[in-house]
Phi, psi and omega in degrees: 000352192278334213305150177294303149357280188300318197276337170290316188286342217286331195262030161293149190269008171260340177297285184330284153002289161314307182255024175243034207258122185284328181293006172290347164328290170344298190290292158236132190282090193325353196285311179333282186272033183261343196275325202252310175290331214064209214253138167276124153234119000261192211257033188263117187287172098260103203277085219259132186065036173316324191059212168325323194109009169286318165281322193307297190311300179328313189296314214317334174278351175287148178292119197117257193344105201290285194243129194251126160253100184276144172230138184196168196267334213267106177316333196257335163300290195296358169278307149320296146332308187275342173269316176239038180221305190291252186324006141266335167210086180310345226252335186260122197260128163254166211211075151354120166238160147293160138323081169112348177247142170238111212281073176213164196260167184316129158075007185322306202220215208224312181229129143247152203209142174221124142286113193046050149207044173268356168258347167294327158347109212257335190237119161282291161345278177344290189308296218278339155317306180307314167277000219254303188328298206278344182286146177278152174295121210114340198271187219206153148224145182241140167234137194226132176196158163286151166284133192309302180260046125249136184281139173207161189302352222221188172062184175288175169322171161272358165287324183284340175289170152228151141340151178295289191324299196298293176345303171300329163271356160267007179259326178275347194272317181282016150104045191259168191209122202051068192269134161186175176289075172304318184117196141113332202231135176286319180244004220223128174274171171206093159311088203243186184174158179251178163249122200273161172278076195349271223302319177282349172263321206266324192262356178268298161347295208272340160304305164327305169300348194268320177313304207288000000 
């Protein structure tokens, strides 16, 4: 997501096109991935790589669902946003990131989601520590990314790609819980995770001790 690449092409008008084309729906379906988070508490979405805006406007319809943060490194992407997207869904913030940072405070939001966009990374681990941070505890995370052995016309190479397994073990290794593969999608893994509940791990802690 760091790539030099990205930040110079993005705002090409075919790129653009493209990733405001609702038929990408086709592939992955917000229903999909509505099936696999449920109702956002609290109701602050985060759309990490928003791009266009496409999926951001999408979440707005999940149950729950407040506030929207679209975020991207690409100066010309969040210029987009705010001119033809922010002002048709007010509801939707774009939002300017570092590489590996998500400008939002500790315990902020309820989902954060990243679409196609996990082979861009440079650092997964980094990142996904980063989302472990802003979420309240109870919040939820999704990764959508391609699967390494299904061929499809569109996405990177399969070197570049990753497996659903790897993906589960770096959303768990930054310290999630009840990590899996929903499933569900032809080209594509779908990656969910909890964030645990402190305050309900501390009061289970304290009782045991009271037994004992």
């Amino acid at each position: 997501m760091d790539s030099e690449y990205y930040r110079k092409h993005w705002a090409s008008p075919e790129r653009i096109r493209r990733m405001a084309d609702p038929k990408r729906f086709e592939e992955i379906p917000p229903s999909r991935i509505l099936a696999a988070v449920g109702t956002i508490h609290p109701g602050i979405v985060v759309d990490v790589g928003a791009g266009a805006g496409l999926y951001s406007t999408a979440f707005l319809n999940f149950p729950g669902a407040e506030r929207v943060y679209a975020c991207d490194i690409s100066e010309a992407a969040v210029h987009y946003l705010q001119h033809e997207v922010a002002p048709a869904y007010p509801e939707v913030y774009p939002l300017h990131m570092e590489p590996l940072t998500i400008p939002l405070e500790d315990e902020a939001a309820g989902l954060v989601c990243f679409l196609n966009l996990h082979h861009e990374i440079s650092d997964p681990p980094a990142m996904l520590c980063d989302a472990f941070r802003i979420l309240a505890p109870g919040g939820k995370i999704c990764i959508v990314d391609w699967k390494r052995s299904a061929l499809s016309v569109s996405g990177p190479p399969p070197a570049h790609r990753f497996t659903g397994d790897e993906v589960i073990r770096q959303v768990s290794g930054a310290g999630f819980t009840q990590v899996r593969d929903a499933g569900g999608l032809a080209y594509h893994f779908l990656v969910t995770g909890v964030k645990p509940e402190a305050e309900a791990d501390e009061e289970a802690d304290e009782e045991a001790d009271e037994e004992e």
